[in-house]
Structures are given as structure tokens and as C-alpha cells.
Predicted model as a PDB file, atoms N, CA, C, CB and O in Angstrom, pLDDT in the B-factor column:
MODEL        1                                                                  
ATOM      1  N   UNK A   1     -15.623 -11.962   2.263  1.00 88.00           N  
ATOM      2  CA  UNK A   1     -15.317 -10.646   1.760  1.00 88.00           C  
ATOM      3  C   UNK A   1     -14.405  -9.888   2.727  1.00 88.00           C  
ATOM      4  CB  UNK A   1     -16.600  -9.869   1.516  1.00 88.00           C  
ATOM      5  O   UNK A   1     -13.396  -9.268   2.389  1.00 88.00           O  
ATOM      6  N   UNK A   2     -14.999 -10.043   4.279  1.00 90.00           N  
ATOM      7  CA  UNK A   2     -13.597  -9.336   4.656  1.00 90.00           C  
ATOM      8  C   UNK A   2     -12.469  -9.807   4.813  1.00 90.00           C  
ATOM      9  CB  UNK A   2     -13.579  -8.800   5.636  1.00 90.00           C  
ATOM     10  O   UNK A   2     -11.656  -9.051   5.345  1.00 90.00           O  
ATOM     11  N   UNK A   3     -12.118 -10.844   4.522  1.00 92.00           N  
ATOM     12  CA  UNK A   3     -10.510 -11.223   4.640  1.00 92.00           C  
ATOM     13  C   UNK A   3     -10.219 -11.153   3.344  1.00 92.00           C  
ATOM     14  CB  UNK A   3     -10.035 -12.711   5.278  1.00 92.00           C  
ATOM     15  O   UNK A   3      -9.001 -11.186   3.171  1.00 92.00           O  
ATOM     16  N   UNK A   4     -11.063 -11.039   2.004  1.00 94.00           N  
ATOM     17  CA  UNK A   4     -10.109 -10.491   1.067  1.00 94.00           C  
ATOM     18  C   UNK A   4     -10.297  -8.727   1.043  1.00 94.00           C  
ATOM     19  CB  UNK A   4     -10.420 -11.250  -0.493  1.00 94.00           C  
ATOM     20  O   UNK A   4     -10.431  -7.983   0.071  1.00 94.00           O  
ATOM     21  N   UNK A   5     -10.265  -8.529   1.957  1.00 94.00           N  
ATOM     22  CA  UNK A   5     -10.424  -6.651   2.150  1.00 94.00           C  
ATOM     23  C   UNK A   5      -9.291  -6.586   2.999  1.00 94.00           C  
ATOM     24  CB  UNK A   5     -12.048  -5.826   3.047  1.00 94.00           C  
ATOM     25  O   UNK A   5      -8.491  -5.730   2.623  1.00 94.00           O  
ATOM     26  N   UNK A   6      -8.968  -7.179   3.977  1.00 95.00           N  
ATOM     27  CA  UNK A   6      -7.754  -7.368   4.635  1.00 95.00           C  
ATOM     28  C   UNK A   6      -6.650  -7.371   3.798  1.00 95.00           C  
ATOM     29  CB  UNK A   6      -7.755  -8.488   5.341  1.00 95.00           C  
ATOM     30  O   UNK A   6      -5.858  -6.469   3.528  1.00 95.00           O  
ATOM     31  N   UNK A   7      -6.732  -8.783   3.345  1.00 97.00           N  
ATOM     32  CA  UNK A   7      -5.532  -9.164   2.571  1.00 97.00           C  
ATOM     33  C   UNK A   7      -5.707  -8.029   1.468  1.00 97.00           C  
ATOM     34  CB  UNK A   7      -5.513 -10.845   1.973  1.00 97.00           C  
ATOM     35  O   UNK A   7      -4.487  -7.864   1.475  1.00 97.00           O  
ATOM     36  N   UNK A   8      -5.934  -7.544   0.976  1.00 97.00           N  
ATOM     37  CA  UNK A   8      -5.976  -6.222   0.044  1.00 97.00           C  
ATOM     38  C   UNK A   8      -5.546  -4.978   0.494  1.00 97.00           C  
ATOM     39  CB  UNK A   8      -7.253  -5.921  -0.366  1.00 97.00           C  
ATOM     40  O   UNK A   8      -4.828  -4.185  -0.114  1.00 97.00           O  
ATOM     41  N   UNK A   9      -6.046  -4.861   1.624  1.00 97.00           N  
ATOM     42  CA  UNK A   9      -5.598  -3.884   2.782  1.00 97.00           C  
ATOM     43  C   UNK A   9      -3.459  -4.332   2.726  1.00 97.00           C  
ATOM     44  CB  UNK A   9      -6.770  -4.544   4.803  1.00 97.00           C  
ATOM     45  O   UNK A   9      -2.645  -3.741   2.017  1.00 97.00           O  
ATOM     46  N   UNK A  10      -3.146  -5.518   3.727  1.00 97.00           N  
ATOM     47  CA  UNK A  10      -2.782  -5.653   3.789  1.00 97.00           C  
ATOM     48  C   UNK A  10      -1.241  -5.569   2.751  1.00 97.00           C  
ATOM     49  CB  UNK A  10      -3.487  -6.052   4.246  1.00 97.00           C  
ATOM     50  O   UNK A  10      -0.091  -5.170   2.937  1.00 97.00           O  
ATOM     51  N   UNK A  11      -1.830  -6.046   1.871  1.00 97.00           N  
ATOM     52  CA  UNK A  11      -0.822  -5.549   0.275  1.00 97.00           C  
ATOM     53  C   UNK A  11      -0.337  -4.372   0.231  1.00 97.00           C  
ATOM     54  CB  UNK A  11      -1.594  -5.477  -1.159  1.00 97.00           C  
ATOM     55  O   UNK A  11       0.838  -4.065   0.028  1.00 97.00           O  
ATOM     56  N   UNK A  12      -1.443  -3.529   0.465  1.00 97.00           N  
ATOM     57  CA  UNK A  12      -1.241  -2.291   0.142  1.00 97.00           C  
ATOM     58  C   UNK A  12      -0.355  -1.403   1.796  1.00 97.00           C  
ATOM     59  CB  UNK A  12      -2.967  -1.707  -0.401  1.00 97.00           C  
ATOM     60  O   UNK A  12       0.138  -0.279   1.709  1.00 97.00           O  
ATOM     61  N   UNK A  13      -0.354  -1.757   2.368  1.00 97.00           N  
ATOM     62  CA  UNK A  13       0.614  -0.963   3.829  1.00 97.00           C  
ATOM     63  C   UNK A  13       1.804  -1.706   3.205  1.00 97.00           C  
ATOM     64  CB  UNK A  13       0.176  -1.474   5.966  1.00 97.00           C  
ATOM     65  O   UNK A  13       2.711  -0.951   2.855  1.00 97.00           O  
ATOM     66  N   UNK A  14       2.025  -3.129   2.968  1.00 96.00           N  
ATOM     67  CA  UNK A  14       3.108  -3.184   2.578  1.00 96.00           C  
ATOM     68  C   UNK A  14       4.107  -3.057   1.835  1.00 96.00           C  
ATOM     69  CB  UNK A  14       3.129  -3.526   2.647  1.00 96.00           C  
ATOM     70  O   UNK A  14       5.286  -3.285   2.110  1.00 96.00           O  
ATOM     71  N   UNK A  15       3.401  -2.485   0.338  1.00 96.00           N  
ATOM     72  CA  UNK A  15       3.872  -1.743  -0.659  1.00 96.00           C  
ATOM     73  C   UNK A  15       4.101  -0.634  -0.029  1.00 96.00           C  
ATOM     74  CB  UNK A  15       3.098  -1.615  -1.771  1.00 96.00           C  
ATOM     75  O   UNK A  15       5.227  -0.289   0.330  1.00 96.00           O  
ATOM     76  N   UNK A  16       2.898   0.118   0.190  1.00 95.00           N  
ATOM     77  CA  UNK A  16       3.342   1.512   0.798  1.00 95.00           C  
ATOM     78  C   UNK A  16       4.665   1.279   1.379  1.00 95.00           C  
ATOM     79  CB  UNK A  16       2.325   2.112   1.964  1.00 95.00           C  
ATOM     80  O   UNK A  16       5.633   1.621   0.700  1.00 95.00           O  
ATOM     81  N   UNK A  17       4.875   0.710   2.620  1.00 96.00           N  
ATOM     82  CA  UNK A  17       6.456   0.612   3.320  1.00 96.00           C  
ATOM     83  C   UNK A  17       7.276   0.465   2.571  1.00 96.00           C  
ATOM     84  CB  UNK A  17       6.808  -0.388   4.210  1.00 96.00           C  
ATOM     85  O   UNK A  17       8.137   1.336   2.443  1.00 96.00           O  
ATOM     86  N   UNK A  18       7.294  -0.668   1.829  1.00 95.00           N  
ATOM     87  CA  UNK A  18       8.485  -0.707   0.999  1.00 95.00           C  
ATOM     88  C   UNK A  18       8.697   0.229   0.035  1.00 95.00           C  
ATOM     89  CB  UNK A  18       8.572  -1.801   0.394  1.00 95.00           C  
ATOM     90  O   UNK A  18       9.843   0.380  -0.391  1.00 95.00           O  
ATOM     91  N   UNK A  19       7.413   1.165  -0.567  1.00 93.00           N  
ATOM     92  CA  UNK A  19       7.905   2.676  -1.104  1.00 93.00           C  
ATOM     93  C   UNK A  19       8.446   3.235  -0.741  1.00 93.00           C  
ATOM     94  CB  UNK A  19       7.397   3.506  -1.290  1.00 93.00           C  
ATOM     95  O   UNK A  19       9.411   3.582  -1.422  1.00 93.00           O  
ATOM     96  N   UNK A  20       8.263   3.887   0.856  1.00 94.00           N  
ATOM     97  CA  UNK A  20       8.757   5.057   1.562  1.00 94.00           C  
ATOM     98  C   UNK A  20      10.168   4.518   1.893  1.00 94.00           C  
ATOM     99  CB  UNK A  20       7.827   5.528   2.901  1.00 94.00           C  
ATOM    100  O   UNK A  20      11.078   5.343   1.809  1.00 94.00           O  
ATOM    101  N   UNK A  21      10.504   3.181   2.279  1.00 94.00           N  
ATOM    102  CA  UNK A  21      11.741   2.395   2.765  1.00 94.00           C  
ATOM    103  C   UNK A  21      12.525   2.737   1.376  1.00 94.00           C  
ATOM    104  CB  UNK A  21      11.480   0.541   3.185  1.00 94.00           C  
ATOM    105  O   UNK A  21      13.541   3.374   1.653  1.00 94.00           O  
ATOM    106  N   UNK A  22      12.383   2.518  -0.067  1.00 91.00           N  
ATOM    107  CA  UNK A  22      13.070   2.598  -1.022  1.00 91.00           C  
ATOM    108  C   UNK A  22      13.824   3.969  -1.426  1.00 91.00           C  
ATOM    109  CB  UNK A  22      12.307   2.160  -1.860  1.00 91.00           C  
ATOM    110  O   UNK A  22      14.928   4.147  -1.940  1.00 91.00           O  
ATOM    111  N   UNK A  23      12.433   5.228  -0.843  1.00 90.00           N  
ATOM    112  CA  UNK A  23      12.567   6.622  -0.856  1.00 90.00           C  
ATOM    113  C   UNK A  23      13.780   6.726  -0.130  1.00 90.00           C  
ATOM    114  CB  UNK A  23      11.396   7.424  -0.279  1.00 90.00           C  
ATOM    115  O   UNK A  23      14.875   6.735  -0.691  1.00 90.00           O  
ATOM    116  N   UNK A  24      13.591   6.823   1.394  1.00 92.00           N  
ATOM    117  CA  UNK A  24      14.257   7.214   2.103  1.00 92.00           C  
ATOM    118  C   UNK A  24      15.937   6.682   2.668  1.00 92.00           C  
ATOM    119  CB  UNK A  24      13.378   7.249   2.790  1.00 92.00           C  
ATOM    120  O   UNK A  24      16.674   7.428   3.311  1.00 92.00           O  
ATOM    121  N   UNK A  25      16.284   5.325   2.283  1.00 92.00           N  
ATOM    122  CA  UNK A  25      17.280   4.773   1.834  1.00 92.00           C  
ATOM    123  C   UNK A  25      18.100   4.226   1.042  1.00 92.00           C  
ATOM    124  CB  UNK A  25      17.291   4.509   2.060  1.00 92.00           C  
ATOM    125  O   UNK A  25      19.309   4.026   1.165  1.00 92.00           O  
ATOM    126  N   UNK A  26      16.969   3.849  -0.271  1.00 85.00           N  
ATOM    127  CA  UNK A  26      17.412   3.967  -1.342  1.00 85.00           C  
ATOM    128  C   UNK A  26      17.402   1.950  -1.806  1.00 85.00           C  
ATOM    129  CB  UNK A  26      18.959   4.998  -1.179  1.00 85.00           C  
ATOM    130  O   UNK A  26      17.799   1.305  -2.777  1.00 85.00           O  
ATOM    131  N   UNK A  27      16.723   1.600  -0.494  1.00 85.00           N  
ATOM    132  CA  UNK A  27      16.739  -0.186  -1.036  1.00 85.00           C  
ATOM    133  C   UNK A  27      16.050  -0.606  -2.124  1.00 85.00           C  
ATOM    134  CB  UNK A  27      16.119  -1.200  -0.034  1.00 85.00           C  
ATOM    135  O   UNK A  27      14.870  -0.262  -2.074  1.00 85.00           O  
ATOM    136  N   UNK A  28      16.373  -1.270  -3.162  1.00 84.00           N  
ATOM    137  CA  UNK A  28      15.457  -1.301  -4.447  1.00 84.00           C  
ATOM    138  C   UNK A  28      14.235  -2.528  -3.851  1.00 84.00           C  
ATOM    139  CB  UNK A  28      16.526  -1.889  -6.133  1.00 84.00           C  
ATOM    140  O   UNK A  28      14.189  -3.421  -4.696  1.00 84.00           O  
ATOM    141  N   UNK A  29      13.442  -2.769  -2.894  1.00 84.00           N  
ATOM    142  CA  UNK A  29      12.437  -3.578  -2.648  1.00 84.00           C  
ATOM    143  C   UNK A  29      11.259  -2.472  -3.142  1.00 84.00           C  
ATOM    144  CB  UNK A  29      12.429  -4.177  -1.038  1.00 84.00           C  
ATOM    145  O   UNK A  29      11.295  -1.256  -3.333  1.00 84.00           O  
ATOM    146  N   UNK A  30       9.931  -3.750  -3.284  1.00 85.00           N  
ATOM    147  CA  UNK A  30       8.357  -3.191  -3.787  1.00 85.00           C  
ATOM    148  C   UNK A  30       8.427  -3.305  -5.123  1.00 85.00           C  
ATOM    149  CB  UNK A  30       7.894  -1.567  -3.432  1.00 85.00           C  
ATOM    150  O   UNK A  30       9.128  -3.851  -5.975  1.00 85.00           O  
ATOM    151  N   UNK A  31       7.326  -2.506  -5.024  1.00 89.00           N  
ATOM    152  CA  UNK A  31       6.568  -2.642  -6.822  1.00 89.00           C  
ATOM    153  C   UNK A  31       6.369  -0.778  -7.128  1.00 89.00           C  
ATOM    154  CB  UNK A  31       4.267  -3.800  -6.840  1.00 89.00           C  
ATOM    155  O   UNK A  31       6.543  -0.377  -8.279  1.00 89.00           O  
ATOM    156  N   UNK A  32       6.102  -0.038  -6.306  1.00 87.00           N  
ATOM    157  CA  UNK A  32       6.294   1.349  -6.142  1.00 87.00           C  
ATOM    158  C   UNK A  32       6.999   1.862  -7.760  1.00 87.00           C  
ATOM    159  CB  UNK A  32       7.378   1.611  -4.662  1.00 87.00           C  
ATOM    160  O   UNK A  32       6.509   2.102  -8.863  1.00 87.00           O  
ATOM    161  N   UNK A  33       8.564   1.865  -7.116  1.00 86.00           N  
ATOM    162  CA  UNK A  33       9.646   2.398  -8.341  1.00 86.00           C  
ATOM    163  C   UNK A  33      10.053   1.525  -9.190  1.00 86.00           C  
ATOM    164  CB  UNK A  33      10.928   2.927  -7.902  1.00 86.00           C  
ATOM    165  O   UNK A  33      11.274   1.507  -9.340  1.00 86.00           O  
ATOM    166  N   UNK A  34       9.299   0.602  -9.957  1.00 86.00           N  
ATOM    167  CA  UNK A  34       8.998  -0.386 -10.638  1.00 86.00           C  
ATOM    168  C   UNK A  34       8.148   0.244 -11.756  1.00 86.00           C  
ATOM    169  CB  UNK A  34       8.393  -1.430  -9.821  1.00 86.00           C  
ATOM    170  O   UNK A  34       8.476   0.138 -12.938  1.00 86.00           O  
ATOM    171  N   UNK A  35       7.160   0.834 -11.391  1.00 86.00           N  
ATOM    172  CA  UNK A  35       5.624   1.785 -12.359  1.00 86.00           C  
ATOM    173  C   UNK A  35       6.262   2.892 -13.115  1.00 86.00           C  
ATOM    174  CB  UNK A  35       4.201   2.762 -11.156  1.00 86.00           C  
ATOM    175  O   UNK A  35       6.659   3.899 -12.528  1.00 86.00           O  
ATOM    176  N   UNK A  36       6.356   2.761 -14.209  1.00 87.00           N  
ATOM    177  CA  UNK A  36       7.203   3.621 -15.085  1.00 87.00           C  
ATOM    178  C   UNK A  36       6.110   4.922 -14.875  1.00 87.00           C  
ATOM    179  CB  UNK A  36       7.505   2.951 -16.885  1.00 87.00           C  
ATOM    180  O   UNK A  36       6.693   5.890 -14.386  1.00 87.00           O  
ATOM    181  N   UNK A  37       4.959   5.113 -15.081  1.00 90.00           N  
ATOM    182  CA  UNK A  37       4.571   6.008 -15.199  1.00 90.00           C  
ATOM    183  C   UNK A  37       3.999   7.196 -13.742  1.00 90.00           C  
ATOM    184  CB  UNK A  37       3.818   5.506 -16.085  1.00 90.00           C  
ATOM    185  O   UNK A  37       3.264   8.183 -13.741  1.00 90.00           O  
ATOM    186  N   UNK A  38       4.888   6.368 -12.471  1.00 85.00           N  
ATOM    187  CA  UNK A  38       4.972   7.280 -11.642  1.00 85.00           C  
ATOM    188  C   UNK A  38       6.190   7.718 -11.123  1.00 85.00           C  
ATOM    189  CB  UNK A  38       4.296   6.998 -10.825  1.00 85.00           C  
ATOM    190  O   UNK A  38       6.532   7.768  -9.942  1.00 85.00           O  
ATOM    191  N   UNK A  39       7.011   8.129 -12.446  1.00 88.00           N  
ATOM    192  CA  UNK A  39       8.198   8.312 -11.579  1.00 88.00           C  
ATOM    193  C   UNK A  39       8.368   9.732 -11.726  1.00 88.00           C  
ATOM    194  CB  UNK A  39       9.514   7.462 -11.971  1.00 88.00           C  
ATOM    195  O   UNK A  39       8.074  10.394 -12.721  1.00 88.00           O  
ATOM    196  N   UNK A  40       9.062  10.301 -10.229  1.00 88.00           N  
ATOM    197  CA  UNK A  40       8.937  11.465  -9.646  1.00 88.00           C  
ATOM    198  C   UNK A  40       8.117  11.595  -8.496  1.00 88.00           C  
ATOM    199  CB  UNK A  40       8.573  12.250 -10.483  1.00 88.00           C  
ATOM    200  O   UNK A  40       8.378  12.182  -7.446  1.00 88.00           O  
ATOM    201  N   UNK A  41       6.949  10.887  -8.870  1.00 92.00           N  
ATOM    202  CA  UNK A  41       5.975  10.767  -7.665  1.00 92.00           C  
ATOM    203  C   UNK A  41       5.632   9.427  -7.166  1.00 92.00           C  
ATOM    204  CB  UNK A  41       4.700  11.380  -7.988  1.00 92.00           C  
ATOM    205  O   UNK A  41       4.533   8.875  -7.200  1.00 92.00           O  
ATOM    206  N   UNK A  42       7.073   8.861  -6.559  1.00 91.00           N  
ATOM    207  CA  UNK A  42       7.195   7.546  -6.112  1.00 91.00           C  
ATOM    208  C   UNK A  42       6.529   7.496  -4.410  1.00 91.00           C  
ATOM    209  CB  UNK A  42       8.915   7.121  -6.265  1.00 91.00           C  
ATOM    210  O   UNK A  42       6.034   6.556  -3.788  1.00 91.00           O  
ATOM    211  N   UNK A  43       6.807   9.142  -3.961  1.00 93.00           N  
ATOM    212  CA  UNK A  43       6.466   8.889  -2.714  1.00 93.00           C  
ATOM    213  C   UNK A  43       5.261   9.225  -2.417  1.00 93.00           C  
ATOM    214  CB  UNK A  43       7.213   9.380  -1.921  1.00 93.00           C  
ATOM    215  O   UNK A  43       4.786   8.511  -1.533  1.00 93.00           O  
ATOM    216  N   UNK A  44       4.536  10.079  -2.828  1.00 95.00           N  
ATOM    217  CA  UNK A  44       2.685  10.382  -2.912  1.00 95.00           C  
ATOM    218  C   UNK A  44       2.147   9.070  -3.200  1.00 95.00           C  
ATOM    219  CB  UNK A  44       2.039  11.549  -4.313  1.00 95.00           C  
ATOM    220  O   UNK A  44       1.181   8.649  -2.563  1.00 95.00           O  
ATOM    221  N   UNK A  45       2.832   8.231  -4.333  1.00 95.00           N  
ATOM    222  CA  UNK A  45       2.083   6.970  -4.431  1.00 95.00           C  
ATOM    223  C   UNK A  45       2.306   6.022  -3.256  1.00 95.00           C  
ATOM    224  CB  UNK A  45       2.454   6.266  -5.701  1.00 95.00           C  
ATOM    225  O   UNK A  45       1.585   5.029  -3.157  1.00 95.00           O  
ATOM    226  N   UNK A  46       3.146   6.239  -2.468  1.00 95.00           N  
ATOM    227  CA  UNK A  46       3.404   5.133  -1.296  1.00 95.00           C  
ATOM    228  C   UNK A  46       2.903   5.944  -0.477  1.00 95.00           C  
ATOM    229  CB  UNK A  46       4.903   4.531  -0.872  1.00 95.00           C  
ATOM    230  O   UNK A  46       2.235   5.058   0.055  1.00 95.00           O  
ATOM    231  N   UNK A  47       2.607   6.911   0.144  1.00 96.00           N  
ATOM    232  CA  UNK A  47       1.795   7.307   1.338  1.00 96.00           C  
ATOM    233  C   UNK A  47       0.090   7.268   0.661  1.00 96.00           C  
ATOM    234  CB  UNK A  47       2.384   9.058   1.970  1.00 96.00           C  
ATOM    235  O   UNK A  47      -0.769   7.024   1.508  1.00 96.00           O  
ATOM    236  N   UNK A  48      -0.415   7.496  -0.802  1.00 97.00           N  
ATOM    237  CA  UNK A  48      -1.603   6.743  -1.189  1.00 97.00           C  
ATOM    238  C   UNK A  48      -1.778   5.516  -1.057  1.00 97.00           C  
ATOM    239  CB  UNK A  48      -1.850   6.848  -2.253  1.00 97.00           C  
ATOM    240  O   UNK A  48      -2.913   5.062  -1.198  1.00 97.00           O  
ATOM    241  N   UNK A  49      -0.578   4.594  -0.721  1.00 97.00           N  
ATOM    242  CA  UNK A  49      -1.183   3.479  -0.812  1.00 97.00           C  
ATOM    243  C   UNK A  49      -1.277   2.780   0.892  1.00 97.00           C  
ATOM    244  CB  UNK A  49      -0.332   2.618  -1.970  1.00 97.00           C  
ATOM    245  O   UNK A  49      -1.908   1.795   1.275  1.00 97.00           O  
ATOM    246  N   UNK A  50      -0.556   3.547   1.523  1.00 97.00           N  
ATOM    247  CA  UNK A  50      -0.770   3.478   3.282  1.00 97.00           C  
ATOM    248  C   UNK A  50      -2.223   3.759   3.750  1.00 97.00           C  
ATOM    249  CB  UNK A  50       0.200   4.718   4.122  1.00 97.00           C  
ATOM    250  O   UNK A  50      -2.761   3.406   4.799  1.00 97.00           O  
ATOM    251  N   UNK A  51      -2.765   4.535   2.638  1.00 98.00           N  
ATOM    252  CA  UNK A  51      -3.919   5.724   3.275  1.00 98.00           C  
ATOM    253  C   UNK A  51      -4.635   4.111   2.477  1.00 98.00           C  
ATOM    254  CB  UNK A  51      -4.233   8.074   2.488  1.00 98.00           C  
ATOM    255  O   UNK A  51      -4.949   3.221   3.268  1.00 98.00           O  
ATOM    256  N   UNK A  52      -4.789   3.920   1.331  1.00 97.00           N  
ATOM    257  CA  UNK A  52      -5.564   2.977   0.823  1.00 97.00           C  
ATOM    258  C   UNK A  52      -5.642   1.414   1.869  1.00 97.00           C  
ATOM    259  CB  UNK A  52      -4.924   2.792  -0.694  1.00 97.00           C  
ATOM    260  O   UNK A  52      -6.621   0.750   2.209  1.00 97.00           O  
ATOM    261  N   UNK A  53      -4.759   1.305   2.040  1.00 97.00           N  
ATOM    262  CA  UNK A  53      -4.376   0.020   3.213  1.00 97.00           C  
ATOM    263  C   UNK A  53      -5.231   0.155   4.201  1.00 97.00           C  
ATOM    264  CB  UNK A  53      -2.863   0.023   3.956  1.00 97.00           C  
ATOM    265  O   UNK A  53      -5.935  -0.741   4.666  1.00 97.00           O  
ATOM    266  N   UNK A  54      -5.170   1.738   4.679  1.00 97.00           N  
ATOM    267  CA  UNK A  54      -6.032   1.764   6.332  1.00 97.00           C  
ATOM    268  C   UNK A  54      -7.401   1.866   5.704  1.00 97.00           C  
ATOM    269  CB  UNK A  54      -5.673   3.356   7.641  1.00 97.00           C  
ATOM    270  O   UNK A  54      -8.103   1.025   6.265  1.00 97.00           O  
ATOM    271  N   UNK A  55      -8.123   2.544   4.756  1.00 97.00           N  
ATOM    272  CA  UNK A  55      -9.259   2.462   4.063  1.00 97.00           C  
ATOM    273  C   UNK A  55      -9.964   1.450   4.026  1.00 97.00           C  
ATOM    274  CB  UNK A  55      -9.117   2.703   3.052  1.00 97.00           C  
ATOM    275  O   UNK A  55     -11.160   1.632   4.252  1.00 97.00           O  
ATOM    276  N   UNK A  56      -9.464  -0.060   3.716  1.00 97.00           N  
ATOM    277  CA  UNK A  56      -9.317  -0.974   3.398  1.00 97.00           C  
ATOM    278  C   UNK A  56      -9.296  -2.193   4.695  1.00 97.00           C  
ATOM    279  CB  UNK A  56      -8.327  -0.719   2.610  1.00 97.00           C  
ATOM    280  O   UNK A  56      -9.751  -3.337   4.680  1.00 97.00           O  
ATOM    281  N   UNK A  57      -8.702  -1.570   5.605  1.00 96.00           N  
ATOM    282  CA  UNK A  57      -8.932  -2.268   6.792  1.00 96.00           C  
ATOM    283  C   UNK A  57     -10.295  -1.554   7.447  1.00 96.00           C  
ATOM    284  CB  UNK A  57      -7.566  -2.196   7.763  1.00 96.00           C  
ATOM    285  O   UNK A  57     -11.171  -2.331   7.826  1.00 96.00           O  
ATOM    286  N   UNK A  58     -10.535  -0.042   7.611  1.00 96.00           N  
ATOM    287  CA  UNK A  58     -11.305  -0.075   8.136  1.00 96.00           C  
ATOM    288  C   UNK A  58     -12.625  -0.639   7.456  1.00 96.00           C  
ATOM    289  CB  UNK A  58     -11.214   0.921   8.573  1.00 96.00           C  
ATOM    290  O   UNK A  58     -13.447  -1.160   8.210  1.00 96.00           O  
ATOM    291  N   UNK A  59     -12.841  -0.593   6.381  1.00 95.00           N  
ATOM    292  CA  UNK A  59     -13.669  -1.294   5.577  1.00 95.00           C  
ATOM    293  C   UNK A  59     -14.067  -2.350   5.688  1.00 95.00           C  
ATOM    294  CB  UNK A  59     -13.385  -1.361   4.713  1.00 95.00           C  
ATOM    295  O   UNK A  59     -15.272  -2.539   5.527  1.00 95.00           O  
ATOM    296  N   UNK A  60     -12.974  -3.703   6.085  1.00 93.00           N  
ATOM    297  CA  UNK A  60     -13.184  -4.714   6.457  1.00 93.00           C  
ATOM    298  C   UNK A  60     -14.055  -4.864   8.076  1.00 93.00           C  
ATOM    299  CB  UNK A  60     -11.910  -5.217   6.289  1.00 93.00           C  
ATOM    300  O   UNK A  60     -15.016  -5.510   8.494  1.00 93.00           O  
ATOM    301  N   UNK A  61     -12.983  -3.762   8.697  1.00 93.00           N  
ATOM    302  CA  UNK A  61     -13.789  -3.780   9.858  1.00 93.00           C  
ATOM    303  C   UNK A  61     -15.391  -3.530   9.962  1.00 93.00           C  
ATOM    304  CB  UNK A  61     -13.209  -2.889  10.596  1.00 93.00           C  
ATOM    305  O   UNK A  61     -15.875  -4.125  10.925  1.00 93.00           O  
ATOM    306  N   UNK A  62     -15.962  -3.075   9.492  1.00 92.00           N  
ATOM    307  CA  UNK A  62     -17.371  -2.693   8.836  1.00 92.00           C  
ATOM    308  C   UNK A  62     -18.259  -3.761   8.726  1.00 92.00           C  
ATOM    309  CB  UNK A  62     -17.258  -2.147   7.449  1.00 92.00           C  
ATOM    310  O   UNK A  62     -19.420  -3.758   9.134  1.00 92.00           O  
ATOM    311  N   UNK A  63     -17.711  -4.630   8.191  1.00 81.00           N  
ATOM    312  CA  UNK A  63     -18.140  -5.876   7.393  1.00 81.00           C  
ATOM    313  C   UNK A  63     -18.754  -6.962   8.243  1.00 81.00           C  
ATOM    314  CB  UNK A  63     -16.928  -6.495   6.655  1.00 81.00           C  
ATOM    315  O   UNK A  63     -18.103  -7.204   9.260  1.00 81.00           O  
ATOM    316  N   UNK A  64     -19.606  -7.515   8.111  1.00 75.00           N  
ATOM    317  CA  UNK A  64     -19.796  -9.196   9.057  1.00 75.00           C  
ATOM    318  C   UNK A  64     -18.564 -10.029   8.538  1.00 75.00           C  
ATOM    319  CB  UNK A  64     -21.538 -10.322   8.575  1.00 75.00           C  
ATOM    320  O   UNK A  64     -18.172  -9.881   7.381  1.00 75.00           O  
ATOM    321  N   UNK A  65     -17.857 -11.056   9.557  1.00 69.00           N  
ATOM    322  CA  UNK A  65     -17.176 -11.654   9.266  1.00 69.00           C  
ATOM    323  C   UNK A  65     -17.647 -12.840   7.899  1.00 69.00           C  
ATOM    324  CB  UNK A  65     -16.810 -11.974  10.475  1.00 69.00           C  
ATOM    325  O   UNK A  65     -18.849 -12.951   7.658  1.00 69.00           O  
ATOM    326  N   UNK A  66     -16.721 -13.596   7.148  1.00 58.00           N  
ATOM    327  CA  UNK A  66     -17.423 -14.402   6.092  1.00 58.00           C  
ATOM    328  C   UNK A  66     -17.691 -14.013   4.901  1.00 58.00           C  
ATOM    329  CB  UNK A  66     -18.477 -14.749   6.422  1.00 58.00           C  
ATOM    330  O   UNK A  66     -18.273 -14.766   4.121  1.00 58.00           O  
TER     331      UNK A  66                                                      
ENDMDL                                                                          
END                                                                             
């Protein structure tokens, strides 16, 4: 369970980045500005999904390994 909390974790910081990276320069990478039904609020959903990532790790951290 915690390494799929990681790797879940993990997904999610990296979406997040590639949201805020897409925001702020304009590179079409991620899945972010892809979601038809968040557009306008491309970047609340990528700093939710940073916050969900660390959630997610600390969560794992919590956990017994296995």
C-alpha cells in the first residue's frame, strides 16, 4: 500500500509541474489543459494537485512499509 501511495503521490507532483510549467510558459505537456471542464482554472488545479502529491506522500509516510 505504500508504494502505491507514492506512486500516486508521485503522479500527482508531476502533473502538478507540468500544469504550472504549461501555465507559465506556455509548453503544451500534462494532462492538466487537456480536462475540458477545467478550463480557466488550469492553475488551482495544478497547485491542487502538488498539495494532493505531498498529502499522498505524507500518507505513505504514515504507513508500515508493504
Amino acid at each position: 500500500m505504500k508504494e502505491l501511495l507514492e506512486f500516486l503521490g508521485l503522479l500527482a507532483v508531476i502533473q502538478g509541474v507540468l500544469g504550472l510549467l504549461h501555465e507559465f510558459t506556455g509548453w503544451h505537456w500534462g494532462l492538466v489543459q487537456r480536462i475540458g471542464f477545467l478550463d480557466g482554472a488550469e492553475l488551482y488545479a495544478s497547485v491542487a494537485l502538488l498539495v494532493l502529491g505531498g498529502a499522498l506522500f505524507a500518507a505513505a509516510e504514515s504507513r508500515k512499509p508493504g
